[in-house]
N, C-alpha and C positions, 0 to 999 in steps of 0.2 A: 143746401141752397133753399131759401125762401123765395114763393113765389108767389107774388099778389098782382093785379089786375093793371099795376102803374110802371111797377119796379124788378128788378130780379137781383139777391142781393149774393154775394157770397164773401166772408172773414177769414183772412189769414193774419197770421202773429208773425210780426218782425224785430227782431234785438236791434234796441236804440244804437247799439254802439258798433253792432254788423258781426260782431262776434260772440258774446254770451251774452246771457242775459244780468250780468252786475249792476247797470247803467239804468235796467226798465226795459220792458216791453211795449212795441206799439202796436194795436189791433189796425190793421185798416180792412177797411168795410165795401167790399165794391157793390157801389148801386149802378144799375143801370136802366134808364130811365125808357121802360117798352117801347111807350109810344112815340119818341124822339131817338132813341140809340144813342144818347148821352152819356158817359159812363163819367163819374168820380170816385175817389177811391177817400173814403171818410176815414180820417187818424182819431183816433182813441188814444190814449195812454195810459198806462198803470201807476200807482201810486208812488211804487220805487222811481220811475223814469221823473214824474211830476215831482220828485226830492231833489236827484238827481242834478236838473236841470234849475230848479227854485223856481218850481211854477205855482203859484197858490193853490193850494185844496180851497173847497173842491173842483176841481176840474178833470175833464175825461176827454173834450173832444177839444182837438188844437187844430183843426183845418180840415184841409183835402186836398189831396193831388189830381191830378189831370196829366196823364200821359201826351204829349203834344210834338211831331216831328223827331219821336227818339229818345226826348227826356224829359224829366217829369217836371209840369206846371202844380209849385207849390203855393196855397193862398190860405190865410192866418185867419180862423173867425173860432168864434165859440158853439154857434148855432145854425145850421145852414141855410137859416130864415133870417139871417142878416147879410146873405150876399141879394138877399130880395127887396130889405123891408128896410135896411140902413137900421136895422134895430141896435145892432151892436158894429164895437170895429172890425174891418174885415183890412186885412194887409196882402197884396201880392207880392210873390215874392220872386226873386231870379231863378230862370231854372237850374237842373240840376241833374249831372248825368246818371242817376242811381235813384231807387225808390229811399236806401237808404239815406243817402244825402239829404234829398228834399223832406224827410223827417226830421233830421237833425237839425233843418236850418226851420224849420218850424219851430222844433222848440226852442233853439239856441233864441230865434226872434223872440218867441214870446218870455225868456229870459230876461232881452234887453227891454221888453216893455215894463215887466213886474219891476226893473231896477228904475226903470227913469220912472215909474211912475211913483215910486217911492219917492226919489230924489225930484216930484209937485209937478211932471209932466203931464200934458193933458195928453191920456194915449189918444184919442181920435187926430190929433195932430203930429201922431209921429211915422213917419216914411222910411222903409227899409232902403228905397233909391235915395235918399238923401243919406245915407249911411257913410261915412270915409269907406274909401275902397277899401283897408284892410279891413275894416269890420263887415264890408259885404263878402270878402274872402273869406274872412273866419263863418259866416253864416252858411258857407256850401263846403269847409273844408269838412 
């Protein structure tokens, strides 16, 4: 555990796929915030997982969870200083009864951005709630 004067952090590794790690690995990172008790849980990912799912290198961090009434509040950014600064997109996402799950639909999301954005969408204008229902199902199955 790291311990500095704002934060207190502590890393576990999770399999993207909940059973081996064939699929990638996800790091999440819990920070917790001293002087507020705000805790988020920062996703990382491994290179295998970012193939896996066809996330563009380079990339490492795809979001953060928030545990919230039971299940986990998952939200899509690259940098934690865009849920502040609007620097970059930042997606919320449906929750999700499993830590696993709400990794999955983080990346399964950032999947369907790297394709529409290929196929000249502007990601700042794409919404996982405007999603057809089966594609929000497939995002937490």
């Amino acid at each position: 555990m790291t311990d500095t004067t704002n934060t207190h952090t502590t890393t576990v590794a999770l399999w993207v796929n909940g059973r081996d790690s064939r699929d990638g690995t996800a790091s999440l990172t819990r920070i917790v915030d001293a002087t507020g008790g705000h805790t988020v849980h920062l996703v990382t990912i491994d290179e295998r997982a970012a193939e896996f799912y066809g996330i563009p290198r380079p990339v490492s961090v795809v979001g953060g969870l928030v545990r919230t009434h039971g299940r986990w509040s998952p939200t899509a950014y690259r940098d934690r200083a865009h849920l502040l600064d609007g620097g970059g997109p930042v997606y919320f996402l449906t929750n999700a009864p499993s830590r696993v799950r709400a990794v999955r639909a983080l990346l399964r999301w950032w999947f369907v951005v790297a394709r529409r954005t290929r196929d000249g969408a502007d990601p700042r204008h794409l919404d996982p709630f405007r999603e057809s229902p089966a594609s929000r199902r497939w995002l937490l199955s």
